[in-house]
Z-matrix of the N, CA and C atoms (Angstrom, degrees):
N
C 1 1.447
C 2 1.539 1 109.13
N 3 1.460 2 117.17 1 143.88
C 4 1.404 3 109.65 2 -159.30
C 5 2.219 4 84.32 3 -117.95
N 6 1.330 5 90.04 4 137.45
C 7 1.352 6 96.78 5 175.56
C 8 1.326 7 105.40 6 -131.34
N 9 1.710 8 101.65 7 159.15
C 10 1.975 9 117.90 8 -171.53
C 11 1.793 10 87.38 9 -115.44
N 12 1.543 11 80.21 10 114.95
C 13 1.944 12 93.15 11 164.61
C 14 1.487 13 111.49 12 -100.34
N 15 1.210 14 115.86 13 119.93
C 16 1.002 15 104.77 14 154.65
C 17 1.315 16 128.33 15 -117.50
N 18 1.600 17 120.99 16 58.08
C 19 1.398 18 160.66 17 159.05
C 20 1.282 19 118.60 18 -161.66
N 21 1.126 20 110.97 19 98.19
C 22 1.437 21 123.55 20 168.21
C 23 1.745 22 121.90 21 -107.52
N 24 1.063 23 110.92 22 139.70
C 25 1.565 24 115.13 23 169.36
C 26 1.464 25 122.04 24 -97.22
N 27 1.445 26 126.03 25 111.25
C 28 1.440 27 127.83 26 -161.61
C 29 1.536 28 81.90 27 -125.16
N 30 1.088 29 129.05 28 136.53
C 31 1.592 30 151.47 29 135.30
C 32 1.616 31 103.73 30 56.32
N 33 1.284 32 98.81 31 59.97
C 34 1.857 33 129.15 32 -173.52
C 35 1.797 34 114.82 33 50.23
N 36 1.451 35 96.58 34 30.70
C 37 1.514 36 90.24 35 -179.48
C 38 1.770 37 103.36 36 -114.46
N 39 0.835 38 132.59 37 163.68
C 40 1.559 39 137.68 38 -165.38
C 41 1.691 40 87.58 39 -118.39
N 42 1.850 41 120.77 40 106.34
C 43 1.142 42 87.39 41 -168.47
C 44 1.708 43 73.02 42 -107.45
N 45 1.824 44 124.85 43 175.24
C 46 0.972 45 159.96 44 178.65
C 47 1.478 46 138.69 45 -91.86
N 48 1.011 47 146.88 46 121.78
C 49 1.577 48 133.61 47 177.42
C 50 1.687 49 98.79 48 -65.83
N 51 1.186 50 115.61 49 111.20
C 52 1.523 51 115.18 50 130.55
C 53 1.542 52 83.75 51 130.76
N 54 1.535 53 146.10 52 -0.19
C 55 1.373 54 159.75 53 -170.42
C 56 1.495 55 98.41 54 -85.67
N 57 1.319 56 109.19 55 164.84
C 58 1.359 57 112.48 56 176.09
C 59 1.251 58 115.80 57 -124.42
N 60 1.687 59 130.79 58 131.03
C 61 1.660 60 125.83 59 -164.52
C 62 1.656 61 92.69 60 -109.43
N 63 1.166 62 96.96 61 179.84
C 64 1.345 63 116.28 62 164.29
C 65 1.736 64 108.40 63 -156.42
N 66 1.218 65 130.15 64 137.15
C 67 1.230 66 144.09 65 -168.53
C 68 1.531 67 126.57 66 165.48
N 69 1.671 68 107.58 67 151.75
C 70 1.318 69 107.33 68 -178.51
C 71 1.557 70 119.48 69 -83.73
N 72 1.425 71 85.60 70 140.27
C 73 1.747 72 108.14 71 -176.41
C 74 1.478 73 134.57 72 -90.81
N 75 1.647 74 112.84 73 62.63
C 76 1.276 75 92.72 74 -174.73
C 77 1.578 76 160.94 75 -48.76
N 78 1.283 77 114.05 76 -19.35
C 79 1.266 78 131.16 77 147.42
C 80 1.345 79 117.67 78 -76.72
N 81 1.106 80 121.99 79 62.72
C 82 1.707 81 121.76 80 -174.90
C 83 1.498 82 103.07 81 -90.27
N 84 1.693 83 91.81 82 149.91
C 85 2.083 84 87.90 83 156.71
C 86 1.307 85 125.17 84 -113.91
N 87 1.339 86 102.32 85 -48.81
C 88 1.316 87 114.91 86 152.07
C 89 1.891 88 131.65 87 -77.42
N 90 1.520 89 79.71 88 -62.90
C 91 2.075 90 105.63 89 -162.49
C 92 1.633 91 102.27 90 -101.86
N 93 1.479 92 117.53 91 87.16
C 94 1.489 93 131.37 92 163.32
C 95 1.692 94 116.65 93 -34.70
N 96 1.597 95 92.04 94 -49.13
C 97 1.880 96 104.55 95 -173.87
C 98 1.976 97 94.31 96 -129.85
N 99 1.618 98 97.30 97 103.06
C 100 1.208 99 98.69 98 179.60
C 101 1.951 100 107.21 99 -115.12
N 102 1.415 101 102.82 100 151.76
C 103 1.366 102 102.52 101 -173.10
C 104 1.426 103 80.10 102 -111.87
N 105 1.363 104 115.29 103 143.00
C 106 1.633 105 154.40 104 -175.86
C 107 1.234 106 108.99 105 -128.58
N 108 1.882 107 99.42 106 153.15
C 109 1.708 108 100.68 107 160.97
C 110 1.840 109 82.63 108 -130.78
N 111 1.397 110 96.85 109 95.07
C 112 1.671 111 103.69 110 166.00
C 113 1.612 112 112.53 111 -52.61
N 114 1.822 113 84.85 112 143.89
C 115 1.707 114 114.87 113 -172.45
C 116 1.316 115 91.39 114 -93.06
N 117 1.119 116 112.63 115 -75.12
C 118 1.808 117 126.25 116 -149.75
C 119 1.294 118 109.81 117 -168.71
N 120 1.350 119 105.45 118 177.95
C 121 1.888 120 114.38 119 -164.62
C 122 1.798 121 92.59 120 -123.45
N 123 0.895 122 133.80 121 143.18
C 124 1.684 123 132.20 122 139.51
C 125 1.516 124 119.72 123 -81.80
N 126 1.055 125 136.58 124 178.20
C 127 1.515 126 127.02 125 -163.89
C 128 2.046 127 101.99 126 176.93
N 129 0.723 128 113.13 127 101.78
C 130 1.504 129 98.66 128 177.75
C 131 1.385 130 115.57 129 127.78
N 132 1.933 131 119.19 130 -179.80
C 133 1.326 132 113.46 131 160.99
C 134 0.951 133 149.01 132 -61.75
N 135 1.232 134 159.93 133 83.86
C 136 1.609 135 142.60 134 -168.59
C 137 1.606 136 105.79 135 -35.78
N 138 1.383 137 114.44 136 118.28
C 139 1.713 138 115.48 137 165.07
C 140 1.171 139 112.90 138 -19.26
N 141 1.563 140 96.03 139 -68.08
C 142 1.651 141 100.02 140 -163.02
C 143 1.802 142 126.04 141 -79.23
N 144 1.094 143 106.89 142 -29.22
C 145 1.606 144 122.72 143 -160.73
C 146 1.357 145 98.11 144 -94.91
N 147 1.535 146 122.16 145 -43.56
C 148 1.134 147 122.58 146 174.84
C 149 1.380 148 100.38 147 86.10
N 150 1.293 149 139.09 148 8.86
C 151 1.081 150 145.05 149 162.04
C 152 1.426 151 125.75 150 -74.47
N 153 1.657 152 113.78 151 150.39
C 154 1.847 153 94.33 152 -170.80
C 155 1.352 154 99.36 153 -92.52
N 156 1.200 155 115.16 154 165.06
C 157 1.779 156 122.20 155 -151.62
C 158 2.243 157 85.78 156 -144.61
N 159 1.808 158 103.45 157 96.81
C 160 1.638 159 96.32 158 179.25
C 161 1.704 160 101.87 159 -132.79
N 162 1.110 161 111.89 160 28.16
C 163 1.756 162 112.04 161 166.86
C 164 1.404 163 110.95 162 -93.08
N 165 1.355 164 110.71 163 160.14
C 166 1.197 165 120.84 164 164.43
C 167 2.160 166 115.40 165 -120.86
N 168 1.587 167 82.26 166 143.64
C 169 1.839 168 87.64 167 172.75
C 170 1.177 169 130.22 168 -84.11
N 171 1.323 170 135.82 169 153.30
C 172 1.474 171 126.99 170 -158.63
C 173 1.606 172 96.22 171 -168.28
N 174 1.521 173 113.28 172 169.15
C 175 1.623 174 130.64 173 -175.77
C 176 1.171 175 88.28 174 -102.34
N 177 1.485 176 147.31 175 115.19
C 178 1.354 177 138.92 176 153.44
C 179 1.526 178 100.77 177 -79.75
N 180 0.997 179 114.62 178 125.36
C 181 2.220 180 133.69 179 163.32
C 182 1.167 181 80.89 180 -48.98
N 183 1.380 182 137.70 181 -132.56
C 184 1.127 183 149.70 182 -128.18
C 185 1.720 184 112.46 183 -44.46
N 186 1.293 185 122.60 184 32.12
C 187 1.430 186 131.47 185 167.64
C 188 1.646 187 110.93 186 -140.46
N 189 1.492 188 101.37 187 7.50
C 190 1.584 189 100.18 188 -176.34
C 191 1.513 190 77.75 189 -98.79
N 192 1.139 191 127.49 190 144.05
C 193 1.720 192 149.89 191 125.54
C 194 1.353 193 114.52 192 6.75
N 195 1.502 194 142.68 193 96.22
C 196 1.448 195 140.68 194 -173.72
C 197 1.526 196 97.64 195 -35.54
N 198 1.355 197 131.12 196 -61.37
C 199 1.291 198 144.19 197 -162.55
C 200 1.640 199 119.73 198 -69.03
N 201 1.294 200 117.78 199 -8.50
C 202 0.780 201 124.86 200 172.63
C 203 1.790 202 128.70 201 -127.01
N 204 1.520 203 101.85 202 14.82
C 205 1.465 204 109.82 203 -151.61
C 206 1.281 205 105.08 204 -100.92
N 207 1.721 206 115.75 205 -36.16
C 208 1.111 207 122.64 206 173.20
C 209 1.773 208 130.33 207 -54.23
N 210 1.808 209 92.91 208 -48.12
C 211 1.349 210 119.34 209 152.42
C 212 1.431 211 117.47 210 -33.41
N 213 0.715 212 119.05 211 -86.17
C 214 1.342 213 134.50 212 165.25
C 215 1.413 214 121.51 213 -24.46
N 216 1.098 215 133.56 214 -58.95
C 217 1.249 216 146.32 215 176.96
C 218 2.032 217 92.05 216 -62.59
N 219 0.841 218 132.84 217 -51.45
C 220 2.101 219 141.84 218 -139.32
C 221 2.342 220 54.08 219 -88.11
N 222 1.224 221 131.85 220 -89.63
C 223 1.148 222 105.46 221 -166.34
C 224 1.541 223 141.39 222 -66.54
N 225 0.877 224 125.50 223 5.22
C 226 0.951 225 128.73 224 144.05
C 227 2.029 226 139.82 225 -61.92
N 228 1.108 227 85.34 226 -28.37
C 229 1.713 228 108.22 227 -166.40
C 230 1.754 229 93.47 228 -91.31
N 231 1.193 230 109.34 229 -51.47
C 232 1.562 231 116.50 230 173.80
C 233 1.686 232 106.12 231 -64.24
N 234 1.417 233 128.32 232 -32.60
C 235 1.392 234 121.92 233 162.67
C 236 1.686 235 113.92 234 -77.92
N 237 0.975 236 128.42 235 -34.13
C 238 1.238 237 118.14 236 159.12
C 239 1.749 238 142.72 237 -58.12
N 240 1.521 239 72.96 238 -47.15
C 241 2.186 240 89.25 239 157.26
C 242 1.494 241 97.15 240 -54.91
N 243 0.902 242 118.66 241 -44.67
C 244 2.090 243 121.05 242 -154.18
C 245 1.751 244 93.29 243 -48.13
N 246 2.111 245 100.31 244 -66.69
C 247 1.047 246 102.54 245 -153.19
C 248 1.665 247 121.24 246 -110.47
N 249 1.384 248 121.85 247 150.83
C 250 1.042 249 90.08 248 -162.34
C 251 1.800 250 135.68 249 -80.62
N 252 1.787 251 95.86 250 -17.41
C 253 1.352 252 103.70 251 175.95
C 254 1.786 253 106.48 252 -135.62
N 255 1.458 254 91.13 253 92.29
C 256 1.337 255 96.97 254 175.33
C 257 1.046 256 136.46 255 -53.13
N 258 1.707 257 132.57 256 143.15
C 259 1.481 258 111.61 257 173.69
C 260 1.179 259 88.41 258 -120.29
N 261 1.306 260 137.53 259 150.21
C 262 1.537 261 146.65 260 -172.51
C 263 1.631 262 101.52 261 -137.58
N 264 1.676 263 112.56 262 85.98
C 265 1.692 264 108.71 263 -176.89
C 266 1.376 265 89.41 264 -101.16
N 267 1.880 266 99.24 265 172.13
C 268 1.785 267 114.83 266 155.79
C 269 1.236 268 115.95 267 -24.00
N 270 1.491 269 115.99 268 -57.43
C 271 1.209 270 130.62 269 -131.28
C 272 1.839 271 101.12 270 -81.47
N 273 1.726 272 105.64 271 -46.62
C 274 0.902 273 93.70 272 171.86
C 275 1.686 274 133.09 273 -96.00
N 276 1.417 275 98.94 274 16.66
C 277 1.251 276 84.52 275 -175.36
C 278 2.315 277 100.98 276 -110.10
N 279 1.709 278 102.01 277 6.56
C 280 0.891 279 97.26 278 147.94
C 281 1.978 280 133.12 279 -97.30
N 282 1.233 281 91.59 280 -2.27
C 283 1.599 282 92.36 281 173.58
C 284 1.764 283 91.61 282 -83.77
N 285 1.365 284 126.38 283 -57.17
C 286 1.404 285 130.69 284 -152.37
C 287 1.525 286 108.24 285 -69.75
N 288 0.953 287 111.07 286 -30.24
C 289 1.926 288 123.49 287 -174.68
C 290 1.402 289 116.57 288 -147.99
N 291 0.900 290 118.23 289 67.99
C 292 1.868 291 123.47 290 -172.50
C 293 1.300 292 93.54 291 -67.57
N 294 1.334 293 142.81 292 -31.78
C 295 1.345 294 132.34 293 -176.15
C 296 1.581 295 118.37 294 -51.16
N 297 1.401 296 114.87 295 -40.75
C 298 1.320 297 129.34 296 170.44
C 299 1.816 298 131.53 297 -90.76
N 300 1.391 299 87.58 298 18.26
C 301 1.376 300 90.51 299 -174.58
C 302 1.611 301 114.85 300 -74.38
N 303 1.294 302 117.03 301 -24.15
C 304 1.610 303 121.48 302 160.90
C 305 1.216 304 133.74 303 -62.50
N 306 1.329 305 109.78 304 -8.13
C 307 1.181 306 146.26 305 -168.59
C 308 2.000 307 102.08 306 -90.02
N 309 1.122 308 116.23 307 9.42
C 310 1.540 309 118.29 308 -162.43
C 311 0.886 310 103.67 309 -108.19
N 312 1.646 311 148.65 310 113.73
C 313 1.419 312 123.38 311 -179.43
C 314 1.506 313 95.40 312 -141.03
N 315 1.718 314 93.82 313 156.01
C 316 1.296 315 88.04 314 -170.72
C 317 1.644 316 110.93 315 -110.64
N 318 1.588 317 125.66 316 157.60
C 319 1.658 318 122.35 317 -170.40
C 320 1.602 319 99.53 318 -126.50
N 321 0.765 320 103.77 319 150.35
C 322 1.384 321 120.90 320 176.38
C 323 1.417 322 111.67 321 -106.01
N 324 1.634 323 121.98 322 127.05
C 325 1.426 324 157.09 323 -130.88
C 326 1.757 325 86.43 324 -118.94
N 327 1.001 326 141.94 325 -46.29
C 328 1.215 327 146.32 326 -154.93
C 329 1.724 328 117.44 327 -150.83
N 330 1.219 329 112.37 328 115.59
C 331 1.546 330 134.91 329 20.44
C 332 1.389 331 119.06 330 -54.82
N 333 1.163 332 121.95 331 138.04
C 334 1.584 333 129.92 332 162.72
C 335 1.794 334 126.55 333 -35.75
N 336 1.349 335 110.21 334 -21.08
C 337 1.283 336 102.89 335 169.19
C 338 1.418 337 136.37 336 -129.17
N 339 2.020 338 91.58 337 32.03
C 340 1.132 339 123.53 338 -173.44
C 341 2.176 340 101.05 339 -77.32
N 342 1.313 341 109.57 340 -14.65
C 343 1.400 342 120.35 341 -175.16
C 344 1.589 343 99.98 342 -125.72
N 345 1.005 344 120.82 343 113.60
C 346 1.241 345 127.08 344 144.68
C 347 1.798 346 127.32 345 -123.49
N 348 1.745 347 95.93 346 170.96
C 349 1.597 348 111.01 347 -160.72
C 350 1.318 349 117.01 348 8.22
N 351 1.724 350 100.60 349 74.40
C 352 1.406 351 106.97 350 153.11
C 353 1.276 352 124.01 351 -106.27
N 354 1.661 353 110.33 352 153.95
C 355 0.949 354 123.82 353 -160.43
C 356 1.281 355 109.64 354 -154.20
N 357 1.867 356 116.41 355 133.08
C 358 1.400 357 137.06 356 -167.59
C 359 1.766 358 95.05 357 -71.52
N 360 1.150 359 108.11 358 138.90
C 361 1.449 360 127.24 359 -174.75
C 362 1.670 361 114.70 360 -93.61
N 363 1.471 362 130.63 361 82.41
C 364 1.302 363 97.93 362 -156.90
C 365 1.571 364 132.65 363 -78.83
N 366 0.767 365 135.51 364 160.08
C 367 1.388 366 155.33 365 -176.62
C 368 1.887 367 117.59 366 -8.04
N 369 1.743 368 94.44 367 -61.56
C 370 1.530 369 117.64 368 169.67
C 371 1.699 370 99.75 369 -58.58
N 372 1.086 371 125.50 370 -38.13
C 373 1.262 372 120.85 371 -166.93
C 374 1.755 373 128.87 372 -110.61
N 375 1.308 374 101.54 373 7.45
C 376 1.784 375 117.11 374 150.65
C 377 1.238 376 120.35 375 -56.76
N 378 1.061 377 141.87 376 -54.35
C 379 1.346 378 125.35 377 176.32
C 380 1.649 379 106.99 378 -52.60
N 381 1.281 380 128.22 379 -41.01
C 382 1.634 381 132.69 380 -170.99
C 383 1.448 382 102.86 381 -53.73
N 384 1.489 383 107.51 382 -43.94
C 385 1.479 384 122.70 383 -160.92
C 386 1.366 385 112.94 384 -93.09
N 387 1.273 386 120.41 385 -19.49
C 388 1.766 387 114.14 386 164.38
C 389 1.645 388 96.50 387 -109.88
N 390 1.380 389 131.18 388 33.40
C 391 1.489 390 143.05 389 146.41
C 392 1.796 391 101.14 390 -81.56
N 393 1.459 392 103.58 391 -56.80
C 394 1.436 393 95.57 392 -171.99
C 395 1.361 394 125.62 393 -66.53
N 396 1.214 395 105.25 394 -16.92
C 397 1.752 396 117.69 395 172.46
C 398 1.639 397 110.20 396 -40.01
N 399 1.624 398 111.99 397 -53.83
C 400 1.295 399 116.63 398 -163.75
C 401 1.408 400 124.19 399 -42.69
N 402 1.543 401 114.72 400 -16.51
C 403 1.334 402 116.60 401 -169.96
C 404 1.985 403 108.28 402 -83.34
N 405 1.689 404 109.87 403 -7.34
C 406 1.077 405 123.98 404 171.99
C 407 1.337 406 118.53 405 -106.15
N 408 1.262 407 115.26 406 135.11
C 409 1.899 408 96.18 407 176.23
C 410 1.779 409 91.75 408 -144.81
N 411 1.377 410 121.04 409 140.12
C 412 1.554 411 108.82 410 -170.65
C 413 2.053 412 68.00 411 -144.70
N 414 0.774 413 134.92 412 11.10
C 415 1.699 414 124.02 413 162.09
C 416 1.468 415 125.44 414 -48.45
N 417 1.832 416 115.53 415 -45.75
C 418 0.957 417 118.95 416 137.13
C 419 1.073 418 156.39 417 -56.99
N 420 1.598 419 139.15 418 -8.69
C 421 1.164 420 161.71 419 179.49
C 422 1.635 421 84.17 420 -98.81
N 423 1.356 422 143.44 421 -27.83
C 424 1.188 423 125.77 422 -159.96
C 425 1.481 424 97.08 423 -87.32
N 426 1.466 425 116.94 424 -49.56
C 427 1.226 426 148.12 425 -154.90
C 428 1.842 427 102.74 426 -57.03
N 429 1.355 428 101.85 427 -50.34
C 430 1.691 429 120.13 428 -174.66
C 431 1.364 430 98.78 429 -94.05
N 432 1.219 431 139.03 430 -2.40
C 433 1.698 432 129.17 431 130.34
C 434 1.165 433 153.91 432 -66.74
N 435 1.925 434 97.16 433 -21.26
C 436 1.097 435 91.03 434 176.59
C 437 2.087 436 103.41 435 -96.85
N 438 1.948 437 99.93 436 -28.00
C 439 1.949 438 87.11 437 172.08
C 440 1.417 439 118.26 438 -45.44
N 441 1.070 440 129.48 439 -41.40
C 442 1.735 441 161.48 440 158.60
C 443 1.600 442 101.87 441 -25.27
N 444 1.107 443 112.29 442 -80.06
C 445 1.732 444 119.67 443 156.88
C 446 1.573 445 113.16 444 -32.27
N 447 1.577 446 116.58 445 -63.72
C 448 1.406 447 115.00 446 174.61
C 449 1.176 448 134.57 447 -78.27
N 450 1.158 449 115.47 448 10.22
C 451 1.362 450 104.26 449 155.09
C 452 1.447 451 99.19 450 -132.79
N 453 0.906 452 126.46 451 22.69
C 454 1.850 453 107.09 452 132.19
C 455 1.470 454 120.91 453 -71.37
N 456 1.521 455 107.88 454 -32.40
C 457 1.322 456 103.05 455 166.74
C 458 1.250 457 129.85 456 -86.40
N 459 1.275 458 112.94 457 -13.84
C 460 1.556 459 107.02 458 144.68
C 461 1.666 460 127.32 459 -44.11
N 462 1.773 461 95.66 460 -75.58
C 463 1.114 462 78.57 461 167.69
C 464 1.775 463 155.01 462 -45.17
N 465 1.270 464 93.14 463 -22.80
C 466 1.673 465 87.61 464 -179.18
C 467 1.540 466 96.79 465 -73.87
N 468 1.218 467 119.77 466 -41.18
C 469 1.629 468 117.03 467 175.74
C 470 1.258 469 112.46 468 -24.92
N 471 1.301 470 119.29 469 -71.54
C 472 1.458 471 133.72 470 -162.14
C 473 1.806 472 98.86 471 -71.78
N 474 1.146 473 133.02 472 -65.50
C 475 1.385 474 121.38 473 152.53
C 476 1.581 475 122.21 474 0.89
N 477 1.319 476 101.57 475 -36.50
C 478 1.787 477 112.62 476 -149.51
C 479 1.588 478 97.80 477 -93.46
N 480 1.865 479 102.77 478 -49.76
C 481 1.167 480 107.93 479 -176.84
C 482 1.723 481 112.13 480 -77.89
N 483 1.149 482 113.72 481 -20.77
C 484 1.762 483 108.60 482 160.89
C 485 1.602 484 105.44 483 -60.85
N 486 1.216 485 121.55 484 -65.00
C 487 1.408 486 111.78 485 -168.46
C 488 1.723 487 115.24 486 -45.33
N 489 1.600 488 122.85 487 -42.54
C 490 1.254 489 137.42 488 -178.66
C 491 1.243 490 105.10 489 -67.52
N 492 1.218 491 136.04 490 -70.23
C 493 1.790 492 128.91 491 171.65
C 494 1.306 493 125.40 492 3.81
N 495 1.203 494 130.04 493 114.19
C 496 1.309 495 128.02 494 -160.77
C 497 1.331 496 82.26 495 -100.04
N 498 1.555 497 111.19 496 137.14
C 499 1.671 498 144.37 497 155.40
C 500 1.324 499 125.83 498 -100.04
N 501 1.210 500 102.67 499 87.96
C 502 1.967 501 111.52 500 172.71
C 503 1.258 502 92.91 501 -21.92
N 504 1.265 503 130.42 502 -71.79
C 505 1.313 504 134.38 503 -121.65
C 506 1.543 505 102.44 504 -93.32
N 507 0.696 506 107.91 505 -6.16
C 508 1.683 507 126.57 506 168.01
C 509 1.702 508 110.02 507 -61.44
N 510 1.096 509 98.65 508 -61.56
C 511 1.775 510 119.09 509 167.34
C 512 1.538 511 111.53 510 -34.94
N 513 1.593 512 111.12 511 -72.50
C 514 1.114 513 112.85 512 -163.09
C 515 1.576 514 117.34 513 -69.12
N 516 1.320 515 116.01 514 13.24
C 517 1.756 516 118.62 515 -164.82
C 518 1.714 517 83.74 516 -109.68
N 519 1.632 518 124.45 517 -14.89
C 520 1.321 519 101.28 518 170.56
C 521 1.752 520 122.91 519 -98.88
């Protein structure tokens, strides 16, 4: 059975939906030490795949947009003050901010020393900590992956519609 945490305990810390971590990433691609505002945990089987499902999703800073990150954060912190137990899913943070939705990445919780020295960021001191982000920016690297993506799928499109094109002249050679 596949379950959505949104409290999980990774390496004696109680982490939170909508809090911000900081910690090292051993499976990194880019960002070794990424600051997050964790979504949720997965935990369990996938129904279908039958596969075990043990990462958790998160906002990595350094994939939100320099120009828009700061923003973002001054709202966020003011929606968190608002409420008292945030839930911060996909869903809404692609209806609420689609700009940052590339910005979502997911880490894997297990193996056990796939996360190290993390640590909850507190409250007074978020703005400091998505300040230090700026010296990283992978928004662009995201940005020219995904045009990169689309027009490969373009291309096969157009591929598709050459092959389909009906040729008179095709006819008359039979």
């Amino acid at each position: 059975m596949l379950r959505k945490l949104y409290k999980k305990k990774f390496n004696n810390t109680m982490w939170k939906s909508g809090q911000i971590y900081q910690f090292n990433y051993k499976a990194w691609a880019n960002d070794p030490r990424p600051v997050i505002i964790f979504m949720y945990a997965f935990e369990g089987t996938h129904p279908t795949t039958g596969r075990q499902w043990r990462f958790f999703q998160g906002i990595n800073f350094t994939y939100v947009p320099r120009t828009i990150r700061k923003e973002f954060a001054e709202v966020w912190m003011r929606e968190f003050a608002r409420l008292r137990d945030p839930r911060l899913t996909y869903q809404k943070v692609k209806r609420r901010w689609p700009g940052i939705v590339h910005a979502t990445r997911r880490y894997f919780y297990s193996p056990s020393d796939y996360i190290k020295k993390s640590k909850e960021i507190p409250y007074d001191q978020w703005e400091d900590a998505i300040v230090s982000t700026f010296a990283r920016d992978f928004s662009k690297k995201v940005k020219s992956s995904l045009i990169n993506k689309f027009r490969v799928v373009l291309g096969r499109r157009k591929a598709r519609k050459k092959q389909k094109k009906f040729n008179p002249a095709s006819l008359r050679k039979l």
